[in-house]
C-alpha positions in Angstrom: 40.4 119.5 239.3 41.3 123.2 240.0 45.1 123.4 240.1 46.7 126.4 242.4 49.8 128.5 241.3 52.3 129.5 244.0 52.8 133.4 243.9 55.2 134.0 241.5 54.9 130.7 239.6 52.2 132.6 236.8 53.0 134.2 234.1 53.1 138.2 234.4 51.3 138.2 231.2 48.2 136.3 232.7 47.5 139.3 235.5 46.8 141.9 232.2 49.7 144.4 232.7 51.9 145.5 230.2 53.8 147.9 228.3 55.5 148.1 225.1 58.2 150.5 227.1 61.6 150.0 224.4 62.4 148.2 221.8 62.3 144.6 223.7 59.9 143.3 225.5 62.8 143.2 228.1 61.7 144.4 231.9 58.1 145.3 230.5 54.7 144.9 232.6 51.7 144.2 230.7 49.3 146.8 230.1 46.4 146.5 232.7 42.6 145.9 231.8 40.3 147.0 233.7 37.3 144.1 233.6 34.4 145.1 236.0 32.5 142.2 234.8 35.0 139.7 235.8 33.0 138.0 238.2 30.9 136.5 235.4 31.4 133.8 232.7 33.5 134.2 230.0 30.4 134.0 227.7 28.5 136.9 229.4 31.4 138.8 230.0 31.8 139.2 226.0 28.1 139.6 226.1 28.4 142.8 228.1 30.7 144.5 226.1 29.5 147.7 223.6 31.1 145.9 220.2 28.8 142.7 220.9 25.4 144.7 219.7 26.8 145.6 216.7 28.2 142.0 215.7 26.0 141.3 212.6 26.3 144.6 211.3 30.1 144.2 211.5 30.0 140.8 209.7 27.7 141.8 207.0 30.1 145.1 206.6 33.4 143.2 206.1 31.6 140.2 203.6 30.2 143.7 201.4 33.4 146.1 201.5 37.1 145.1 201.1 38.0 147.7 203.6 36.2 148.2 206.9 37.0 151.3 209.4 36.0 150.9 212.8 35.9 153.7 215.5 35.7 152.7 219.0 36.8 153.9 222.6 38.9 151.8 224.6 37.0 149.3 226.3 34.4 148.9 223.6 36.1 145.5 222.9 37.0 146.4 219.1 40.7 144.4 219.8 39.6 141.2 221.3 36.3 140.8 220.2 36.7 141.6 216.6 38.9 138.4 215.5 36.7 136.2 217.5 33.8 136.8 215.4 35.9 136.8 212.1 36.7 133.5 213.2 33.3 132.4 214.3 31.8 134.0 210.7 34.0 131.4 209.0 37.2 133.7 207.9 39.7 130.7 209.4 37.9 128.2 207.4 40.8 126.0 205.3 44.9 127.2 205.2 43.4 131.1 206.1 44.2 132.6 209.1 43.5 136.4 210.8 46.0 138.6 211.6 45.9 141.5 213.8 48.5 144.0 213.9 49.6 146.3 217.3 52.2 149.0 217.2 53.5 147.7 220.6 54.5 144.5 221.3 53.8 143.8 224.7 50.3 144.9 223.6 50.5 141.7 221.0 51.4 139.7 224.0 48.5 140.7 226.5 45.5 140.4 223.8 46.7 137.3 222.5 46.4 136.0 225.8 43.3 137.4 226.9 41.6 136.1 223.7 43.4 132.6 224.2 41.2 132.5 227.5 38.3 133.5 226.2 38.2 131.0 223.3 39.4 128.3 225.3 42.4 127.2 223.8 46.3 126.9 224.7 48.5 130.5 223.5 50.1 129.0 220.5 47.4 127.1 219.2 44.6 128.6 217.9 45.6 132.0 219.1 49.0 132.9 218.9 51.3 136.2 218.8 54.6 137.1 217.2 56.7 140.4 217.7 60.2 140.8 217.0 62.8 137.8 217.9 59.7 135.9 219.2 57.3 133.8 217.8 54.7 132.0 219.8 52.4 130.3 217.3 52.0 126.9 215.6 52.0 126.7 211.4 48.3 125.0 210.2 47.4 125.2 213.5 46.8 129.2 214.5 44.2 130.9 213.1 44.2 133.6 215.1 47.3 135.3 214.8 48.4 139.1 216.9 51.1 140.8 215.6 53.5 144.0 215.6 53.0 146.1 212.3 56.9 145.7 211.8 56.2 142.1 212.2 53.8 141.4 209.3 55.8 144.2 206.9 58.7 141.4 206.9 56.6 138.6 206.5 56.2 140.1 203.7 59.5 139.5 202.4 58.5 135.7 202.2 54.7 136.7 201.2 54.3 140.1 199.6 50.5 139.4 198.7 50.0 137.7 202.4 47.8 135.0 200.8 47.8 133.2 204.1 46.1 135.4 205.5 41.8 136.3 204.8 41.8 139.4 207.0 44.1 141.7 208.6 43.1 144.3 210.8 45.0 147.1 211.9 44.6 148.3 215.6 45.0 151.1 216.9 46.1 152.6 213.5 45.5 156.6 215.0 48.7 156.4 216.5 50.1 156.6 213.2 53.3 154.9 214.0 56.3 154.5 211.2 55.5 151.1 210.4 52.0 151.5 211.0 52.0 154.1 207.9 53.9 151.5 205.9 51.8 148.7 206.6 48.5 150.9 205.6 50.4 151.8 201.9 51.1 148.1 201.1 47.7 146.9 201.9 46.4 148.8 199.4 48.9 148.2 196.8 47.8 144.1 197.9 44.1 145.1 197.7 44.7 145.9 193.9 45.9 142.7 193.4 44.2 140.8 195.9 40.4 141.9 196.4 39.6 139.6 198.4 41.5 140.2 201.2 39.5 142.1 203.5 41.1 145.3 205.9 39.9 146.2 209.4 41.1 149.7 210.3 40.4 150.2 214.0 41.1 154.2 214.4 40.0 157.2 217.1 37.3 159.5 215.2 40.0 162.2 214.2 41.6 159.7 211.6 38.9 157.8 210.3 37.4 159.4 207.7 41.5 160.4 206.2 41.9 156.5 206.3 38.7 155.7 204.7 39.1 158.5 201.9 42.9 157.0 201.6 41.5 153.1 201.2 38.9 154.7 199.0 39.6 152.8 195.1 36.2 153.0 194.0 37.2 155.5 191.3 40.4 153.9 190.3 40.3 152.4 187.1 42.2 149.3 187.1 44.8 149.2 184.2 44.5 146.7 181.2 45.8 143.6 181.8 46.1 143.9 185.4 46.8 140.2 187.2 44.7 139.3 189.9 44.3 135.9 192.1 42.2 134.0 191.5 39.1 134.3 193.9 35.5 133.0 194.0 32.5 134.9 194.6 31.6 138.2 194.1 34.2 141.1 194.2 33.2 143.7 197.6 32.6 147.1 197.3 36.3 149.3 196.8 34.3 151.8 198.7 35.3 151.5 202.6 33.2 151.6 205.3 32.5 153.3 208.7 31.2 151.9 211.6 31.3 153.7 215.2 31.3 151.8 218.8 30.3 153.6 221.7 32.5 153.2 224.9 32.1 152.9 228.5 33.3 155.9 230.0 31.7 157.8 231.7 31.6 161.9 232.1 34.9 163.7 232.3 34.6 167.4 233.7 37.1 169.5 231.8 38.7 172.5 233.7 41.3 175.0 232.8 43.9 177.6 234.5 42.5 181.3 234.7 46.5 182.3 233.5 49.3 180.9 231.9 52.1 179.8 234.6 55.4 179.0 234.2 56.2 176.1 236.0 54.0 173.6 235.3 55.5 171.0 238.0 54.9 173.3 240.7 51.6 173.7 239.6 50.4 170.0 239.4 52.1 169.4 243.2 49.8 172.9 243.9 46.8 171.3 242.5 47.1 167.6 243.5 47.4 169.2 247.3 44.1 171.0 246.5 42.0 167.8 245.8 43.6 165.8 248.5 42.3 168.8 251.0 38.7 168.2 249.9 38.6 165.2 251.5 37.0 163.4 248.9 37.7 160.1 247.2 39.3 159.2 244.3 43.1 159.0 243.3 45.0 161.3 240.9 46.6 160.6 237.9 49.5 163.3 236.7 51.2 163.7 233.4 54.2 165.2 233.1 57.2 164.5 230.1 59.6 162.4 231.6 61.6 160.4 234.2 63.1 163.4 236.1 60.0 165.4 236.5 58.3 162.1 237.4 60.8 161.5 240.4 61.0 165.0 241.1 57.0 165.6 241.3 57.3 162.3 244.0 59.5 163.7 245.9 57.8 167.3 246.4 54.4 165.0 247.1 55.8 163.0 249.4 57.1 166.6 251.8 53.5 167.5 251.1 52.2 163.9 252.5 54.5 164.3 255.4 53.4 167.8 256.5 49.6 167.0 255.6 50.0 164.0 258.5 48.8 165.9 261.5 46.2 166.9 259.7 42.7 166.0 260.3 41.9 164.8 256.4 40.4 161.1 255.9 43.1 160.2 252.8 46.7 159.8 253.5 48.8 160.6 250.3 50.7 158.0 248.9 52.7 159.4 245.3 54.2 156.7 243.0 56.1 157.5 240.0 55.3 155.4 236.7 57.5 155.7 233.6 59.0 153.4 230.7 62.5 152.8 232.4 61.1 151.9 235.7 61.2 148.4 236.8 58.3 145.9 236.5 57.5 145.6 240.1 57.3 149.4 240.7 54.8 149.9 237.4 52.6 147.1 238.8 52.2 148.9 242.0 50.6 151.8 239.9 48.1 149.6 239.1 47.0 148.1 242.7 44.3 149.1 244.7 45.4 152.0 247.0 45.2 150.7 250.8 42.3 152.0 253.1 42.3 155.4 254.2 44.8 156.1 251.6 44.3 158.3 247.8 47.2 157.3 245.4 49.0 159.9 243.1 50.3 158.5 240.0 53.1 160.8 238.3 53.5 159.5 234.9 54.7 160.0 231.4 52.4 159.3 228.3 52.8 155.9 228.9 49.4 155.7 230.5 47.9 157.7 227.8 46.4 154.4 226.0 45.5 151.2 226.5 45.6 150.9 230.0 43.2 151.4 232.8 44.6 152.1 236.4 41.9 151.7 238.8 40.2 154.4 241.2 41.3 157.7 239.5 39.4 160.2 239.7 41.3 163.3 238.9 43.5 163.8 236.0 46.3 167.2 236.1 47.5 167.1 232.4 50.5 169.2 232.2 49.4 169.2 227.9 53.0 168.6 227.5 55.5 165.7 226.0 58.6 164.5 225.0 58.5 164.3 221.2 61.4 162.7 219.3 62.1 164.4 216.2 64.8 163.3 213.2 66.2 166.3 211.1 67.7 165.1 207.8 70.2 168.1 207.4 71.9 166.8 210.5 71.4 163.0 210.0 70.4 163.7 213.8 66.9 163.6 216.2 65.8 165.4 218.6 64.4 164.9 222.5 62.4 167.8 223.1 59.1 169.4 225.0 56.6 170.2 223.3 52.8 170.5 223.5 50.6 167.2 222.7 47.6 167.4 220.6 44.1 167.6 221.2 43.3 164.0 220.4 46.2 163.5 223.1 44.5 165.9 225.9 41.3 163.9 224.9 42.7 160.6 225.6 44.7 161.7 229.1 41.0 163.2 229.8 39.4 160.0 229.3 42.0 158.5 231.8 39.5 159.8 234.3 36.2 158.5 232.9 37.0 154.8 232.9 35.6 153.5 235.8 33.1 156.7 237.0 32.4 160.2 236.6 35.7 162.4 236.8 38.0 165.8 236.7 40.5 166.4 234.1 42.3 170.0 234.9 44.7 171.4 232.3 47.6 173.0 232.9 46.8 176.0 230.6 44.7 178.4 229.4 41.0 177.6 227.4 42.5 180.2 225.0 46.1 178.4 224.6 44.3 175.0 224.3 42.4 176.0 221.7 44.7 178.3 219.6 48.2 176.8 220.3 47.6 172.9 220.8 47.5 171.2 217.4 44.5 168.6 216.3 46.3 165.8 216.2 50.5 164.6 216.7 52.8 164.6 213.3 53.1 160.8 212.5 56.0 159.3 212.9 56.7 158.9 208.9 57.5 163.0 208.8 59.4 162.6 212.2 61.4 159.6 211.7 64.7 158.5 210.0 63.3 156.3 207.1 66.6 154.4 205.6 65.4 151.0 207.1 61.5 151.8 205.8 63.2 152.9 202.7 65.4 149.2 202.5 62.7 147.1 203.8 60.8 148.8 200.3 63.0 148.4 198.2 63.3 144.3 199.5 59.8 144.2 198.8 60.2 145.3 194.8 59.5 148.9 195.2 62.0 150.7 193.6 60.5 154.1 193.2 59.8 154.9 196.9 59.2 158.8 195.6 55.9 157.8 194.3 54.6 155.2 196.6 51.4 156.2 198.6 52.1 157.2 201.9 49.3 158.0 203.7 51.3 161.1 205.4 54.0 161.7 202.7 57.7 162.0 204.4 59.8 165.8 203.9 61.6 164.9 200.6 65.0 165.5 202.5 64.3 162.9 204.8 64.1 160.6 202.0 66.7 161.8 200.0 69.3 161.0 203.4 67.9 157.7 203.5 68.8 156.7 200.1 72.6 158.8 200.9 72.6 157.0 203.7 71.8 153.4 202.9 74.0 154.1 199.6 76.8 154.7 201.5 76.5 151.7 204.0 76.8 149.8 200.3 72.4 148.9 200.2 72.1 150.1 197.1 73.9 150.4 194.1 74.6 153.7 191.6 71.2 152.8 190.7 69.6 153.1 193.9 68.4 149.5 193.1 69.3 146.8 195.8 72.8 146.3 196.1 73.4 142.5 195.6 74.5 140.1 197.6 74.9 142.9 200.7 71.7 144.9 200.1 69.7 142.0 199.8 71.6 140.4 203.4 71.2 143.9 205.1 67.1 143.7 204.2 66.7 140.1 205.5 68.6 140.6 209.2 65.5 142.0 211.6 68.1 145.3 212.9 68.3 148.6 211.4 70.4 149.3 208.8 73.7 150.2 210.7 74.0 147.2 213.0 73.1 144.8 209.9 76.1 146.2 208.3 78.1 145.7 211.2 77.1 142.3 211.5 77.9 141.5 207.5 81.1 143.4 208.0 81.8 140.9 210.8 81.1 138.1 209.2 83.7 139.3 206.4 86.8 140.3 208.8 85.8 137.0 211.1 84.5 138.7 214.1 81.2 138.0 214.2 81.1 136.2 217.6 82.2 139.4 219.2 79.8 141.8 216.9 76.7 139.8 217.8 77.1 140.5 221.5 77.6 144.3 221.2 74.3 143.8 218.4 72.0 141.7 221.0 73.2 144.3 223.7 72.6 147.3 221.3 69.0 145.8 220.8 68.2 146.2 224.2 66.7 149.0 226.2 69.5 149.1 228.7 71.7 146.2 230.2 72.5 148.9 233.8 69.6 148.7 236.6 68.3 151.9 237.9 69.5 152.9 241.2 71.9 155.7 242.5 73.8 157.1 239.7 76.9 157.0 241.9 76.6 153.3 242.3 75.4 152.8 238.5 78.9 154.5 237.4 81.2 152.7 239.7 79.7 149.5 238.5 80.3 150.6 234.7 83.6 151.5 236.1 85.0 147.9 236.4 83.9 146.9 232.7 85.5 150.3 231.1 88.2 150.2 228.4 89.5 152.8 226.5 88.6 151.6 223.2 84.3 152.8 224.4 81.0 151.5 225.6 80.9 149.0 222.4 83.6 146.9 223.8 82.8 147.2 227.3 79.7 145.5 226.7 82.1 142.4 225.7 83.3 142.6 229.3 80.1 142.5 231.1 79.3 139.7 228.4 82.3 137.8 229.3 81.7 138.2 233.3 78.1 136.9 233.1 79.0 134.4 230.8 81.9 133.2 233.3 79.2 133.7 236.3 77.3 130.9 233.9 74.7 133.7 233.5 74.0 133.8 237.5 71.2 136.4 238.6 72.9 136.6 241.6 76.1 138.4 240.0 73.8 140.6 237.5 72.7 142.4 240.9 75.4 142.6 242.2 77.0 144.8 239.4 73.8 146.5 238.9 73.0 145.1 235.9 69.8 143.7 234.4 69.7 140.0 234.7 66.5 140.1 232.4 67.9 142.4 230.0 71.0 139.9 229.7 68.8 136.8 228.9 67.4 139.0 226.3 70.3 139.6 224.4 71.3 135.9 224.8 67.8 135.1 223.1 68.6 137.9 220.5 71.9 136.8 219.5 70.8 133.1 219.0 68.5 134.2 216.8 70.8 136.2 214.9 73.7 134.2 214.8 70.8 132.0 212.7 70.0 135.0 210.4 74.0 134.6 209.6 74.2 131.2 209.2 71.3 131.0 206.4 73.3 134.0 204.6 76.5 131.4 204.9 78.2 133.4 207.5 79.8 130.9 209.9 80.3 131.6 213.7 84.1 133.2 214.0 85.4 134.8 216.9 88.7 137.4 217.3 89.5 137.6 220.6 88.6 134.2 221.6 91.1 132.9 224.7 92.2 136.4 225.3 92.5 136.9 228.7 91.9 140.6 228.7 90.7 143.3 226.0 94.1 145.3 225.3 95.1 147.3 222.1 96.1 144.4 220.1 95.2 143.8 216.7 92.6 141.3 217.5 90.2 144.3 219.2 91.3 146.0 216.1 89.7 143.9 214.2 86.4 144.0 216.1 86.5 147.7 216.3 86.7 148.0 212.6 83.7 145.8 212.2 81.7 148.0 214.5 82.9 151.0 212.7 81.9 149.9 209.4 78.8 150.1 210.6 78.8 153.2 212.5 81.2 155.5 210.6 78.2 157.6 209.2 78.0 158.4 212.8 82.0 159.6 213.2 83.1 163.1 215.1 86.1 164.6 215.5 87.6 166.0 219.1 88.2 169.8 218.8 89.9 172.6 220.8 86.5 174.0 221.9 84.9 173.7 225.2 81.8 174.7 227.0 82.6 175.9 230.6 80.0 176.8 233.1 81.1 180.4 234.2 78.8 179.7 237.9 81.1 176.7 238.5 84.9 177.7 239.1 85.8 174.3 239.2 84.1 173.4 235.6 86.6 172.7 233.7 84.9 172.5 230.4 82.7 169.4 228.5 84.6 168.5 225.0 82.9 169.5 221.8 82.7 167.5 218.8 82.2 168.2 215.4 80.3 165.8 212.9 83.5 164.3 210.1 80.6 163.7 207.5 79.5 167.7 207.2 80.7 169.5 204.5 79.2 172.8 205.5 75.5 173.9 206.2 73.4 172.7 209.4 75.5 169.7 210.4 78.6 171.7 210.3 77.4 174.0 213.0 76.2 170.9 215.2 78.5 170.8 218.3 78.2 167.5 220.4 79.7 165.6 223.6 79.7 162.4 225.2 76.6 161.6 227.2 77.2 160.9 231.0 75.8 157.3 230.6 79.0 156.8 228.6 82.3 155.0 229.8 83.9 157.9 227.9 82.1 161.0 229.3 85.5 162.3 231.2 87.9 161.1 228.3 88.4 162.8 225.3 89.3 160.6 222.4 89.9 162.3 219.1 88.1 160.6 217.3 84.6 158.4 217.6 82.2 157.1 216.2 78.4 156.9 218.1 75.6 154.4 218.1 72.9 157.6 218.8 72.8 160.9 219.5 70.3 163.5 220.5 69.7 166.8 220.8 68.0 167.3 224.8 66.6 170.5 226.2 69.5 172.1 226.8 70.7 172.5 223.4 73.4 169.8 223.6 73.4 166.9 220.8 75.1 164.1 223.0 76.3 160.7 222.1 75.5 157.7 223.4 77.0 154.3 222.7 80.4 155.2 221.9 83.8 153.8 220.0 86.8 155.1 220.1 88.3 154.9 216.7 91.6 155.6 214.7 91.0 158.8 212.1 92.8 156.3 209.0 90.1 153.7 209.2 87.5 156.1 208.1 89.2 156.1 205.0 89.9 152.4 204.8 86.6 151.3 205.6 84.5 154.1 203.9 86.9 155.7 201.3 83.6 156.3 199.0 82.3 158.5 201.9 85.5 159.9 203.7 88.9 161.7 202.2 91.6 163.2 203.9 92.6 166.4 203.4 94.2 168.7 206.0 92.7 170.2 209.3 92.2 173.6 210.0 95.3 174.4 212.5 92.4 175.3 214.9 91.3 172.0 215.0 92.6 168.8 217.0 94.1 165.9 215.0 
């Protein structure tokens, strides 16, 4: 019998929408597939897709070669189909299993359910997924198993040769995420021991033949003596192959701007008005960097749509803005059909770059720019800037426009300045990023010369040499730069980056850890504050202040919800994120489980305290946090930045980095971001959860504690000294 779901009662998952848009899955929509076959069985649906032609050569390539690279467009089926016949060909067969990696985890999520459906089975069973703090699969029973790279690299903790598993394949491996990079490295160290494991590389043409040269062993002579597991048959060819998949879009016109221009935003408003006036259909699809020119492009559209009314054109204009922090309901209306008589304009960020499909465009204005983050290791500190994508990028926003039928991709720039100044393909991640936790999570693994491991994009040689300063200062690793033990090997096993594991150790030591777990689960978070006016954001953050930072006013709202017995009703009405609050509840469950298997038990400082004053129980807490934190300390001083156009300015504090001892870093000026509970105090000293460097030059802190200058010493005296200020300076 056919049951019916009331609206609302099914899953979001099960409608295909969804993005990987933070670190949690918190507030996410899936990522939308675009199925034009869906009207037809499940069976002829997978029948119709490009990938199912080339089935038996696919087979007969991973039984020959222990490494297997696959190029394919999106919508080829590479991702869903590809496990299916691994598991059909006999690959599951006994205690094995199949694991397919995704560098986002909502991503995991979606495929694993679309391939549930297809092969009939409940998610969990036979198919199941796992990304961080969640696990929805059975042991002995999955066989199918979808995965975040950072996922499988600590399984490996518990199973550095992964003999569970018969095949892993690695999606979407162009991206060339941090942990993607990793991941790619250690397979081939596991080959070497383990030729029998077979690896799937799914990759866009620009990469593939880099990956296949770096899988490429055949040459290698093994050394004498070298252990292997046991295996039966013969051993495959160390030789990798290619294999290409056609896709299904369809022609993309390319056009470009006779001149440079200057504002790009003004432009795309320009352009989009242009189409709409030809009064033909199709919806537009705009990408621009971030939130604010997102809502900013809107709003210009929408004076457009309003003036365009009398006119006598068939389409009404209806712009809708789609980026990461935007909440789930207003990213799934990106993805509906527009109404009658009415051409949609989505203004988006990269996020619609990959992996999703929104229905009916036609146009695509590419702005060829993004926001890249960058980490320099001279500072210790990233960066949030502009800067022009790559070609494989441009290609990709292109093909935006070809998924469904013919379209028009115009490029906000010159033939000339595509060509010349747009690079092939984005820096990965690994030469962008900070690597102390890649760098820990190694050295858990038994790889205690990270210098010579093979990196498919080797890191800057600074950047690693600040991850081993760092995580030797936050007491990882010893005057050996081996594992410290016990506190290295504790640090390496909690799922969190190196500073809030040391946090929550240092907790666990000063009896805290009750407190340090909330600010942790919270800090693990995208953001706990719903969007809305900024006016009404900050008044809401205004009741939960305290002094002491935006660390320990998350205890407040913690307390409030948890007194409100975690009531949605409350959460909105202190514009708050009810959804981002239970997930930081699940987070710090799962944690506080992490401690108790180290033999941490639960402690709390502050516990019947009716308010959070400067007693020496918060002292306590705050220390904890700062143990964490302190390589992230600045010091108030006398400067300040006034704008001359505003009389009424009266300056934003600078701050000055405690840890520089001349060079880059001592030149860095920050302040307080205006998200922070501290952005109009000015306490003398601080220590900061992040901080980055925006387009205005500014490196600003987010995620602040306020912290007493002697317990920089106390808690770090191997790092920090005092000696005396320059008279210049504040105290």
């Amino acid at each position: 019998m056919t049951t019916f779901l009331r609206p609302g009662q099914q899953a979001a998952a099960a409608f295909g929408l969804a993005f990987d848009v933070d670190r949690d899955a918190s507030g996410a929509a899936p990522a939308a597939v675009f199925n034009k076959n869906d009207r037809l069985a499940i069976s002829d649906q997978r029948q119709r897709l490009p990938i199912y032609a080339h089935r038996t050569e696919l087979l007969y390539l991973v039984e020959t070669h222990a490494t297997t690279v696959v190029v394919g467009e999106t919508g080829s089926g590479k991702t869903t189909q590809i496990p299916q016949y691994l598991h059909e060909a006999g690959w599951t067969q006994g205690d094995k299993m199949i694991a397919c990696t995704q560098p986002r985890r909502v991503a995991a999520m979606t495929v694993a359910t679309r391939v549930a459906e297809e092969m009939g089975c409940r998610l969990g069973q036979q198919v199941g997924y796992s990304i961080r703090f969640e696990d929805v699969s059975t042991p002995e029973v999955t066989k199918v198993r979808f995965c975040t790279d950072g996922v499988l690299l600590r399984e490996m903790m518990s199973d550095p040769l992964l003999l569970k598993y018969s095949v892993v394949m690695v999606d979407e491996a162009h991206e060339r995420s941090l942990a993607t990079d990793v991941l790619l490295g250690l397979l081939k160290k596991i080959q070497r021991r383990r030729p029998d494991l077979r690896v799937i590389i799914s990759s866009a043409t620009i990469e593939a033949e880099k990956m296949a040269r770096f899988f490429d062993t055949s040459n290698v002579r093994r050394p004498r003596g070298h252990a292997e597991v046991a295996q039966e048959g013969a051993a495959p060819s160390r030789s990798p192959a290619l294999m290409s998949v056609e896709g299904r879009t369809h022609n993309v016109q390319i056009h470009y701007l006779e001149a440079a221009v200057d504002n790009y935003l003004q432009v795309a408003v320009e352009t989009s008005v242009a189409i709409h006036k030809e009064d033909l259909p199709g919806d537009i699809l705009i990408f621009l960097t971030g939130q604010d020119e997102c809502e900013a492009v809107v709003k210009l559209l929408e004076e457009e749509g309003r003036r365009l009314q009398r006119s006598r054109l068939k389409w009404r204009l209806q712009p809708m803005a789609l980026y990461a922090g935007l909440s789930a309901p207003h990213q799934l209306a990106a993805f509906d059909a527009a109404p009658r008589g009415v051409r949609k304009v989505v203004v988006s960020t990269n996020i619609a770059e990959t992996s999703v499909t929104l229905e009916g465009i036609v146009y695509v204005i590419d702005s060829c720019f993004a926001k890249q983050r960058c980490y320099n290791p001279l500072t210790g500190l990233e960066s949030l800037l502009i800067a022009p994508i790559s070609k494989a990028s441009a290609q990709q926003r292109a093909g935006r426009a070809g998924r469904v039928r013919p379209g028009h991709c115009l490029r906000l720039c010159t033939e000339a300045d595509y060509e010349d100044k747009l690079p092939a393909t984005t820096v990965p991640e690994m030469q962008r990023s900070d690597l102390s936790g890649t760098v820990l999570q190694l050295k858990s693994l038994g790889i205690d010369n990270v210098m010579t491991f093979e990196w498919l994009a080797p890191p800057p040689a600074e950047t690693m040499i600040r991850a081993l300063e760092t995580l030797h200062a936050l007491g990882a690793l010893d005057e050996d730069v081996r594992l410290a033990r016990p506190i290295g090997l504790q640090m390496a096993e909690l799922p969190l980056d190196p500073v809030l594991a040391r946090m929550l150790l240092a907790a666990g030591e000063m009896g805290c850890t009750a407190e340090v777990l909330t600010v942790v689960a919270m800090l693990s978070v995208q953001s706990i504050w719903a969007g809305g006016g900024r006016r009404d954001v900050d008044e809401a953050k205004a009741r939960f202040a305290v002094a002491e930072g935006d660390l320990v006013s998350y205890l407040n709202v913690w307390r409030a919800w948890e007194e409100s017995k975690r009531s949605k009703k409350w959460a909105v009405a202190n514009h708050v994120m009810h959804r981002s609050l239970l997930r930081a509840a699940d987070i710090r469950s799962q944690l506080q489980a992490h401690l108790r298997r180290l033999g941490f038990k639960q402690a709390s400082a502050l516990e019947g305290a009716t308010s959070f004053d400067h007693d020496q129980e918060l002292d306590i807490v705050r220390k904890a946090l700062a143990a964490g934190m302190f390589i992230n300390a600045a010091r108030l001083t006398e400067e300040t930045q006034v704008k001359l156009a505003d009389q009424s300015d009266t300056g934003a504090a600078i701050y000055r980095l405690v840890r520089s001892a001349g060079g880059d870093a001592a030149a860095v000026k920050l302040r307080i971001h205006h998200s922070s509970v501290l952005f109009r105090c000015r306490p003398a000293w601080v220590c900061f959860y992040a901080a980055e460097q925006n387009d205005t030059g500014w490196y600003e802190m987010r995620d602040v504690l306020a912290i007493e200058s002697g317990w920089l010493t106390e808690l770090a005296g191997h790092v920090y000294r005092m000696v005396p200020l320059n008279p210049q300076m504040r105290r």
